[in-house]
N, C-alpha and C positions, 0 to 999 in steps of 0.2 A: 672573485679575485680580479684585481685590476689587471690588463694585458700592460705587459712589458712591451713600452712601443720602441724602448732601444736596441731592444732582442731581435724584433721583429725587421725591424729596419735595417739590423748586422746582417740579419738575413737572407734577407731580398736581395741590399749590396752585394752579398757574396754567391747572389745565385741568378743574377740578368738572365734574361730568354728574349729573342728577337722577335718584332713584328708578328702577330699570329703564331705563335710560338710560347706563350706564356700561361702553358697549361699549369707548372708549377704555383705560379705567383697568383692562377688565379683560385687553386685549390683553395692557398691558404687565405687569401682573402673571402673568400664565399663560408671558410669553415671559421671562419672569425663572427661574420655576421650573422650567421646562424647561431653561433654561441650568444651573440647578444639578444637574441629573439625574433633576428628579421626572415622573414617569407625569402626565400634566395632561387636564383636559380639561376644556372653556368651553361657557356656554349652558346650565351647570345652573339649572333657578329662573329661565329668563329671559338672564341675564347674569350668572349665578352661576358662577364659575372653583373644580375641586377637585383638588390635588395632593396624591401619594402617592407618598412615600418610604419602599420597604420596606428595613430594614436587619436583615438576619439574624442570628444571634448568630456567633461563631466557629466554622466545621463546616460540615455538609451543610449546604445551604442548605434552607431551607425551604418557596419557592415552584419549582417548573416553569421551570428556565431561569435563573435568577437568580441570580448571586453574589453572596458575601458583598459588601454594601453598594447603594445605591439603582440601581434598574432605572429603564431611559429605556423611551420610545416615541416615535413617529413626533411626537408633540406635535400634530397635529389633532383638531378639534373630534371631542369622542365617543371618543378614543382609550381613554380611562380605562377601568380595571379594573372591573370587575363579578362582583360574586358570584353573580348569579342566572342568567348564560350564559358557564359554561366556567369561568369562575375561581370557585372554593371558599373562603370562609371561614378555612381551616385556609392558604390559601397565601399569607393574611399574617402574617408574625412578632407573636407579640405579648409584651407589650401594645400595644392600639393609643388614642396619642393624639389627637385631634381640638383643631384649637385655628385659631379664627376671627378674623377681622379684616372688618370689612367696607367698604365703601367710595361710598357714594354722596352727594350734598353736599346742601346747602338753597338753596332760593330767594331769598336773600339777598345784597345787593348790599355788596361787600366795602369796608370804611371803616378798614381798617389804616394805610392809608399805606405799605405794604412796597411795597420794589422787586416784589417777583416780586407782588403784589396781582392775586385776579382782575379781568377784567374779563369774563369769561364770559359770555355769555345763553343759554337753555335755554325751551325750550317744555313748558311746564307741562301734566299730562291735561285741564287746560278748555282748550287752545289756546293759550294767554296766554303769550306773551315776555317772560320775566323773569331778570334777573341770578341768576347761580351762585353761589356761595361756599361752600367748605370748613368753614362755619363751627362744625360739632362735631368737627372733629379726624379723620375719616375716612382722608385724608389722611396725615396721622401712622400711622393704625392698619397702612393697608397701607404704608409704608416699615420700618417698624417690623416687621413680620412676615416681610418678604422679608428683610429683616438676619436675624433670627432664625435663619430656613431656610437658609439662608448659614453660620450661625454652626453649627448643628447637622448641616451635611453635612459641613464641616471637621471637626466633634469625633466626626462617625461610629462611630469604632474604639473608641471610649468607650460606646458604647451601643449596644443595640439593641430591636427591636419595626417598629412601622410609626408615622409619621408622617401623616395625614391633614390638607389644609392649605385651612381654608375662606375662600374672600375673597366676600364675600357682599354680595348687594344689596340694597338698599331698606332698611335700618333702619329708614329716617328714613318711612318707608310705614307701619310695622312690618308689614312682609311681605316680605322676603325670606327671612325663613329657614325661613318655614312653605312657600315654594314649592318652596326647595331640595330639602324634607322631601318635597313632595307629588311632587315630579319625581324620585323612586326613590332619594333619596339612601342611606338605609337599605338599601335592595335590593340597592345599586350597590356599595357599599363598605362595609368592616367594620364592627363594630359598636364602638364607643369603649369604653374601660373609665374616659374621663374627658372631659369637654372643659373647654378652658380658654380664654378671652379676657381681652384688656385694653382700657380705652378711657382716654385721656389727657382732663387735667381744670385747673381752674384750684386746681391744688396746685403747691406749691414745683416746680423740677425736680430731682430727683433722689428724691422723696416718692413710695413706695407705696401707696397707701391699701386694704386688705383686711380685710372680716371676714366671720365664720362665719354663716350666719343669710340673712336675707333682707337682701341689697345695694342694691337696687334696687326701687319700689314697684311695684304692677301697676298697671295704667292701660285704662282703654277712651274710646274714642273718640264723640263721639254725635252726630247732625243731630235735630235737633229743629226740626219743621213746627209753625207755628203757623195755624191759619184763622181767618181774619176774616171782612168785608165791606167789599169797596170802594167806593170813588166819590168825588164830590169834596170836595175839602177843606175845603168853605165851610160846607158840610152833615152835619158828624159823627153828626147824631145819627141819618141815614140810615143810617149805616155798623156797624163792629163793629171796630175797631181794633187791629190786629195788633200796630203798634208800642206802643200804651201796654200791651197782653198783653205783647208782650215784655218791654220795659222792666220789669214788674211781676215778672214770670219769674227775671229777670235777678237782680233785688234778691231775692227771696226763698230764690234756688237760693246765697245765700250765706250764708244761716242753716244747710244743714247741717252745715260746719265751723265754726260758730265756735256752734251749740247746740245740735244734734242727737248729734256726736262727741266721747266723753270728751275734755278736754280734755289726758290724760299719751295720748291716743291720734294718730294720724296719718290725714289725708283733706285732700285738693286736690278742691275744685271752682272749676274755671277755664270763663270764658264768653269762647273764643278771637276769636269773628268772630260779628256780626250781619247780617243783611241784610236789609232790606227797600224796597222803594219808590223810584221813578225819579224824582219829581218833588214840591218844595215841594207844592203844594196838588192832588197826589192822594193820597187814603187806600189804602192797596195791599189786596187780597186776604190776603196773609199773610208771614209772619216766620220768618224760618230761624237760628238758633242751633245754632253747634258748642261741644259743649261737652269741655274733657279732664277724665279726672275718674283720682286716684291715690290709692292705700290697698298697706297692706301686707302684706292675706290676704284670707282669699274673705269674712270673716265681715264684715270692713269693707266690702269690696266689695258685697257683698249689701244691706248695710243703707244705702249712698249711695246704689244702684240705685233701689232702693225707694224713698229718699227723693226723689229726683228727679222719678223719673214721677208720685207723689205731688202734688208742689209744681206740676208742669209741667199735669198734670191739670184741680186745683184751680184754676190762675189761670187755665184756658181756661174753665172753668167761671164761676168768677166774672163775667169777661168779658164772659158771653152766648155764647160761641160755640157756631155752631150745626154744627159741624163736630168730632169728635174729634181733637188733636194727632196726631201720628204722631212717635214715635220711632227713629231707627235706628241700630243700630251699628256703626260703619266699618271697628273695629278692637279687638281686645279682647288685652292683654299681660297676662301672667301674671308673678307676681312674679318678680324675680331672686333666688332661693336657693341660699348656697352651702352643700354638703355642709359639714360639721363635721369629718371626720377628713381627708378630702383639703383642703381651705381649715387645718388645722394644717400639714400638708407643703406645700404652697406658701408658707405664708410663713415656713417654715424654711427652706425652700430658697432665699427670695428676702433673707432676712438674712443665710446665708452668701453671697451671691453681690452683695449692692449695703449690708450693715450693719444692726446691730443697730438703730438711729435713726433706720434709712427706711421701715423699715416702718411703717406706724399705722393705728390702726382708724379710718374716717373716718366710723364711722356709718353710720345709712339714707341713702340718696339718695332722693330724691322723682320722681326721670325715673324711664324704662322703658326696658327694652330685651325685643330678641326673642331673645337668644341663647340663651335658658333651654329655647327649644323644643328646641334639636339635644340637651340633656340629658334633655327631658323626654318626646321622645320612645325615646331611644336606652334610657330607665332609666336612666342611668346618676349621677353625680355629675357635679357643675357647680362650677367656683370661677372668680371676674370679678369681676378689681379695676380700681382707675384708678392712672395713675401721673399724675405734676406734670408740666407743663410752662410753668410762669412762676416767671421769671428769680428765685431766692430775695430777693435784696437788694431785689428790689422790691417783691417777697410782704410781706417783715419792715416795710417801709416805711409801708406798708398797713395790714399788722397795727398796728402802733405808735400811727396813728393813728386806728382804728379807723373805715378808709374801705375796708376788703377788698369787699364788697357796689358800691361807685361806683367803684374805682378800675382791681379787677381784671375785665378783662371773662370772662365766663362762657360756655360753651358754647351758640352759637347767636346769640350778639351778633355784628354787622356788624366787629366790634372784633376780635373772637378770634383769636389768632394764636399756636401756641407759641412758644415758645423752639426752633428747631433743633437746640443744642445745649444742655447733652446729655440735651434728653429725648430723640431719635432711639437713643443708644447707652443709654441708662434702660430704654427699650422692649424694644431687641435683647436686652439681659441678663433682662429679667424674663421675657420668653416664652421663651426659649430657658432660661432657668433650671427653671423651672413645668413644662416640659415633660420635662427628664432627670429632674427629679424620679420621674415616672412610667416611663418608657423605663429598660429592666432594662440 
């Protein structure tokens, strides 16, 4: 019986779990792919799920036991294949594809108005009870992947190699895939001759967006300490002011984009969250600033670093403070770069199989993602595009009147919602497409 991937998808939407936290979503994808046949096994990375469809060409099979087409196991945690105790390398069919979805939600309190809307809450790593929401499409990515797997163990007799099938945590952390990585994922399972991913985007439905080059910018994360001197509020000149340092920080850390960085070049400095101080007329001690900051190679990256700590320095200096900042790094994403000859073959492959006029180059993105690690550990090549899902006639609406920016909400808005249909079957064709591509 074919899975309901509309079922599944109502879901997930109605049941988000945060960063490391997506014990649910990853039951029911692991008990998905074990119903299709795959080798599974959960808890890599935390709550990272990894199935493995070997499909061997026509002939002696190629693994220990195994017939022509995907091998089961008992489906328990730890079940999965390993190369480094007893399984060999050579005993999976190759080529072998790697191709990720991941799944964890945001802290975002859902403003859709859909029937199946969350209403979720979820305790955040400070303690704090905060509403769930789906709201970068997560969701999508895993319905959308299990259709795939679905689609590709039916068309089996058409291909072979091994299938590797990541559903990964924490994106939205940007840490899960370096856990996966550091929890033996390489050790444990073959090494890819490619990986591929999709994430859904507010493009038309039925719209591919892919191109060669760097997809995605790199991004680090930062907390930035400020010190001052406190005391009370009546008495400033006692003190040493964190919040007018900040404040001052704030303003100045937005001169590197807009007169530090070419302007035909690309750099985001964003100042997400401030904090300081419990009460009107107390001067606090000091000032905390996160800041995101996006470029689309190391050389930009290097020179907003530098400008930063730079600016951040200076105005502590300025200040009086008698105390150095401290800067730290939460998280540091490496750009999303697609190979050049595999990113030609998936989007010839994705024009035979969804037309010539869905494909389209959409540009750099200014987000980040983590998925460049499974490539850029593994060596290998990486291609990750986005596909559309809002409703076209409303996209064109939009377009027309040149309200796309206010009208369509965007990835991570309390608003965000795809279309069900048919980016869910958008999705199924283009990962299951992307990947015969590769599969001999």
């Amino acid at each position: 019986m074919a899975i309901d991937l509309e079922a599944l998808y109502i879901d997930l939407h109605q049941h988000p779990e945060l960063s490391f936290q997506e014990t649910r979503t990853a039951g029911i994808a692991a008990q998905h792919l074990r119903d299709l046949g795959l080798e599974v096994e959960e808890g890599v990375g935390v709550t990272g799920v990894v199935g493995v469809l070997r499909n061997p060409s026509t002939g002696p099979s190629t693994s220990s036991g195994t017939q022509d087409g995907p091998s089961t196991s008992s489906g328990t945690q730890g079940s999965g294949p390993s190369t480094s105790s007893g399984t060999q390398e050579e005993d999976f069919p190759r080529p072998v594809v790697w191709v990720r979805a991941d799944m964890d939600a945001l802290p975002v309190e859902e403003q859709t108005g859909l029937a199946y809307a969350s209403t979720a809450k979820g305790v955040d790593p400070a303690g704090t009870t905060v509403p769930v929401m789906h709201a970068c499409g997560h969701d999508m990515h895993v319905t959308a992947m299990i259709g795939a797997v679905e689609k590709l163990v039916a068309e089996r007799a058409e291909w072979s190699g091994t299938l590797v099938v990541l559903i990964q945590p924490a994106e939205e952390y940007g840490a899960g895939a370096r856990a996966m990585l550091d929890d033996g994922l390489l050790a444990r399972y073959p090494k890819p001759d490619v990986v591929l991913g999709q994430h859904v985007t507010p493009l038309p439905a039925g719209i591919i967006g892919v191109r060669s080059g760097t997809q995605m910018a790199a991004s680090d994360g930062l907390t930035v300490t400020l010190h001052g001197r406190g005391g009370h509020g009546s008495r400033p000149h006692a003190t040493i002011d964190p919040v007018v340092m900040a404040a001052a920080t704030v303003m100045r850390l937005q001169t590197i984009a807009s007169r530090e960085i070419d302007p035909q070049g690309v750099a985001v400095v964003t100042v997400g969250s401030i904090h300081a101080g419990l009460k009107n007329n107390i001067i606090p001690a000091e000032a905390k600033l996160e800041l995101s900051l996006r470029y689309p190679n190391e050389d930009a990256r290097e020179k907003v670093l530098k400008s930063v700590e730079r600016i951040v320095r200076a105005e502590a200096m300025a200040s009086g403070a008698e105390r150095e900042p401290e800067i730290h790094t939460q998280h540091t994403l490496p750009a999303t770069i697609n190979d050049e000859e595999a990113t030609a073959r998936v989007s010839s492959a994705l024009r035979r199989a969804l037309g010539d006029s869905a494909v389209v180059d959409p540009g750099m993105f200014t987000g980040s993602e983590d998925v460049s690690w499974f490539a850029r550990d593994a060596e290998v090549p990486l291609v990750f595009w986005f596909w559309g899902g809002v409703d076209p006639a409303r996209f064109a609406e939009a377009l027309a009147a040149g309200t796309v920016e206010k009208d369509i909400p965007t990835n991570h808005s309390p608003f965000f919602a795809p279309e069900i249909h048919p980016t869910i079957e958008v999705g199924v064709t283009a990962m299951s497409a992307a990947a015969r591509e590769f599969l001999a």
